[in-house]
Residue frames relative to the residue before (quaternion, step in Angstrom):
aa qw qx qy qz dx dy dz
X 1.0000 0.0000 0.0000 0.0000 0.00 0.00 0.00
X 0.0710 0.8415 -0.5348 -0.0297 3.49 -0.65 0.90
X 0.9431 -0.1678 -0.0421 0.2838 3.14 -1.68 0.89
X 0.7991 0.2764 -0.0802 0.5278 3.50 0.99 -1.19
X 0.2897 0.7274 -0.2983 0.5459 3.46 1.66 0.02
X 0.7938 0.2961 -0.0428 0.5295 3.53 0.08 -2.08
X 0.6485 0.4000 -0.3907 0.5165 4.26 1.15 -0.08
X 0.5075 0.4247 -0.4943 0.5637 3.87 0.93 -0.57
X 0.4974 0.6298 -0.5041 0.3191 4.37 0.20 -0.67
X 0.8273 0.3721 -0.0303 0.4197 2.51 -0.11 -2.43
X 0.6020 0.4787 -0.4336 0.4695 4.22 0.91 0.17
X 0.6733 0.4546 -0.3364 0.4764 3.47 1.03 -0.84
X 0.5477 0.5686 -0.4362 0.4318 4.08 1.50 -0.40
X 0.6605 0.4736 -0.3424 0.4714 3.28 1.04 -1.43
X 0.8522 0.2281 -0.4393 0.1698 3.48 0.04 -0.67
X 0.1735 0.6658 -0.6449 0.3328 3.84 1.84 0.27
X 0.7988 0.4807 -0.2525 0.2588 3.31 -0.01 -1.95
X 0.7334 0.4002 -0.3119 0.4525 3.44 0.75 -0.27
X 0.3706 0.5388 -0.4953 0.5718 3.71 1.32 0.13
X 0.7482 0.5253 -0.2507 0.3185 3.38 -0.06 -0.97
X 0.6596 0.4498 -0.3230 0.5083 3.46 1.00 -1.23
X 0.7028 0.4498 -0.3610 0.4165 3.68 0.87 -0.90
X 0.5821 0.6332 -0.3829 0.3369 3.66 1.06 -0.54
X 0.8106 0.2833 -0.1088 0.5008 3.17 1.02 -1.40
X 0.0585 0.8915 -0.4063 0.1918 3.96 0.70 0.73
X 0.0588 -0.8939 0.3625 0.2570 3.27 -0.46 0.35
X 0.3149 -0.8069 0.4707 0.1679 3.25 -0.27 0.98
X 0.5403 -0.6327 0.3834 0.4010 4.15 -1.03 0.77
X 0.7952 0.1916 -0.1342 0.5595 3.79 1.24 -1.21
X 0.2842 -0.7414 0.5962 0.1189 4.00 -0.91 0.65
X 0.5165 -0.6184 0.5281 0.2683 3.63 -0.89 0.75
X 0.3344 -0.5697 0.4984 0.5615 3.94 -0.73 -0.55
X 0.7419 0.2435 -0.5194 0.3471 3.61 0.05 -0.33
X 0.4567 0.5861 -0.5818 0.3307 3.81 0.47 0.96
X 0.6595 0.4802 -0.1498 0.5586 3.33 1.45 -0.89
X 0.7230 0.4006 -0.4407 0.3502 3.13 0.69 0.39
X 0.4380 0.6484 -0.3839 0.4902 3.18 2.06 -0.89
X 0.7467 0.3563 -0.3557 0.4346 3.69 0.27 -1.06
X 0.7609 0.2796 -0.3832 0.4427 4.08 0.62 -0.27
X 0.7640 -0.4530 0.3661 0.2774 3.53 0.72 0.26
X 0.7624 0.4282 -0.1015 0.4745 3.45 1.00 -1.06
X 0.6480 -0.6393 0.2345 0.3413 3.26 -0.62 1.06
X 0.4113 -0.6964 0.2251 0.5433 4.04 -0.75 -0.14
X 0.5217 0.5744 -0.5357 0.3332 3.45 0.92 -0.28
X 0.6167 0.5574 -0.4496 0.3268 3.51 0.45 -0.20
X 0.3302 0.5694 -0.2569 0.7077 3.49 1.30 -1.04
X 0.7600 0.1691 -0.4548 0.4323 3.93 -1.20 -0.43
X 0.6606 0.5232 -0.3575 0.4025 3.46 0.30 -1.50
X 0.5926 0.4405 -0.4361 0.5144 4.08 0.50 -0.39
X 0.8457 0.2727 -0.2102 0.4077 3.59 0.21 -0.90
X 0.3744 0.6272 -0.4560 0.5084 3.37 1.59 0.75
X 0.6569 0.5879 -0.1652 0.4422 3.27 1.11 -1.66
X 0.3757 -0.6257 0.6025 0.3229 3.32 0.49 -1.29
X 0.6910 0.5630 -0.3708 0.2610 3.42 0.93 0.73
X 0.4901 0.3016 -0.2632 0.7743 2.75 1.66 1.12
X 0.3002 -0.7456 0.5869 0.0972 3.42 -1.09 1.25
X 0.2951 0.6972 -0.5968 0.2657 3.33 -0.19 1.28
X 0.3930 -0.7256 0.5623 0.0533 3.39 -1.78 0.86
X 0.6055 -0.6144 0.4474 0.2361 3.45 -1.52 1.44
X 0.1213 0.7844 -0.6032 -0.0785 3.62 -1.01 0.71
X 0.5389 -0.6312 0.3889 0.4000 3.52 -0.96 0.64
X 0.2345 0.7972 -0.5562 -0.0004 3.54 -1.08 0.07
X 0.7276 0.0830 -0.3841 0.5623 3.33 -1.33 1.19
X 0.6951 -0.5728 0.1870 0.3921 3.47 -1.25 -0.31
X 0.6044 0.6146 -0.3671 0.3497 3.90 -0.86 -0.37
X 0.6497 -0.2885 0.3363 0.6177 3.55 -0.95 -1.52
X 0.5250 0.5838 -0.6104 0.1053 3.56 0.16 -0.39
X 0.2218 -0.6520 0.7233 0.0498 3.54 -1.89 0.65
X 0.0106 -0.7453 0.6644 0.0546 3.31 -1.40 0.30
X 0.4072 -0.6535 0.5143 0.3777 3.76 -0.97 0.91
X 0.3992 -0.6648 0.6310 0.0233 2.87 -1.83 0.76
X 0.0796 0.8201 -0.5635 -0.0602 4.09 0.00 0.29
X 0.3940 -0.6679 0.4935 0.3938 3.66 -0.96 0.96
X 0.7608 -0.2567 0.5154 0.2994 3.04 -1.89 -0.64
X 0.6994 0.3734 -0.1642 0.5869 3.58 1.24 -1.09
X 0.5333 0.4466 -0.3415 0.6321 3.68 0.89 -0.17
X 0.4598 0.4634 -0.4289 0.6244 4.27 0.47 -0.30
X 0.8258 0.4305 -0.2372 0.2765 2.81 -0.65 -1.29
X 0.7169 0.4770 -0.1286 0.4920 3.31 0.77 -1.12
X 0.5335 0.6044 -0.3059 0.5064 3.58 1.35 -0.76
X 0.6807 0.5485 -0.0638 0.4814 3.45 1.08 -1.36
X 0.7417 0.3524 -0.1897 0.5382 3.45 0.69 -0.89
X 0.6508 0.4265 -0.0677 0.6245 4.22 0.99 -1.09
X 0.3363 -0.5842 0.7162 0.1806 3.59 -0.30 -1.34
X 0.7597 -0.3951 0.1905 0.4800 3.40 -1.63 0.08
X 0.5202 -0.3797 0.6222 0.4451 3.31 -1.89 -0.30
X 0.6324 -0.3957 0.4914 0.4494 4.09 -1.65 0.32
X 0.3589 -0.4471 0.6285 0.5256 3.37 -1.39 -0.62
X 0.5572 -0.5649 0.4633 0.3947 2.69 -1.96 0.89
X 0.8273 0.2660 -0.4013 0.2893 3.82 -1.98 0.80
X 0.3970 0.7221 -0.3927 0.4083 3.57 1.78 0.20
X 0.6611 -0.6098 0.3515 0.2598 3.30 -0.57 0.52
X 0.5569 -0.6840 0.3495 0.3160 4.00 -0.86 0.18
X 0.5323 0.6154 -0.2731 0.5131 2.98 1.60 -0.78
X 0.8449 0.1142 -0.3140 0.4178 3.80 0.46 -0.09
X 0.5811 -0.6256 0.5138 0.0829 2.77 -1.42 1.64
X 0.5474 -0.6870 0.4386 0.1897 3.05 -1.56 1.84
X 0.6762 -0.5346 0.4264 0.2743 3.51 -1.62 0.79
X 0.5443 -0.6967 0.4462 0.1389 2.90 -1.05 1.23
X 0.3544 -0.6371 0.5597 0.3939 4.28 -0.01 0.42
């Protein structure tokens, strides 16, 4: 392998590696069908939590008219991932939230 061979490599590594960095980013708010791609689970499920209240997420406007769409943070991900759901809301304290 010579010289220009091992630089054409090491440009196609860099630019895998930079596909990647842009692929896997973190961003502060996540759509639901981003959150669901990353848990697995479909998006209506994901709405129906943040319908419920078992997931703390917040209405933004998008396109035109009334439409809204939940938003979930990064720290709410995280936390979804690490804990699991929130109770339903008026259930008691004593039982402990569902495991993803």
């Amino acid at each position: 392998m010579n010289e220009q061979d091992l630089i054409q490599r090491l440009e196609r590594i860099e630019a895998a590696l930079n596909t990647i960095i842009t692929q896997r980013r973190i961003k502060d708010f996540y759509s639901t069908s981003e959150v669901a791609a990353v848990l697995e689970k479909s998006e209506f499920t994901v709405r129906e939590w943040c319908r419920l209240g078992r997931v703390v997420a917040t209405k933004r406007q998008c396109g035109r008219g009334n439409s809204s769409e939940w938003m979930i943070s990064h720290e709410e991900l995280l936390r979804i991932q690490n804990e699991g759901l929130l109770p339903l809301p008026g259930q008691g304290l004593g039982r402990r939230p569902r495991r993803l």
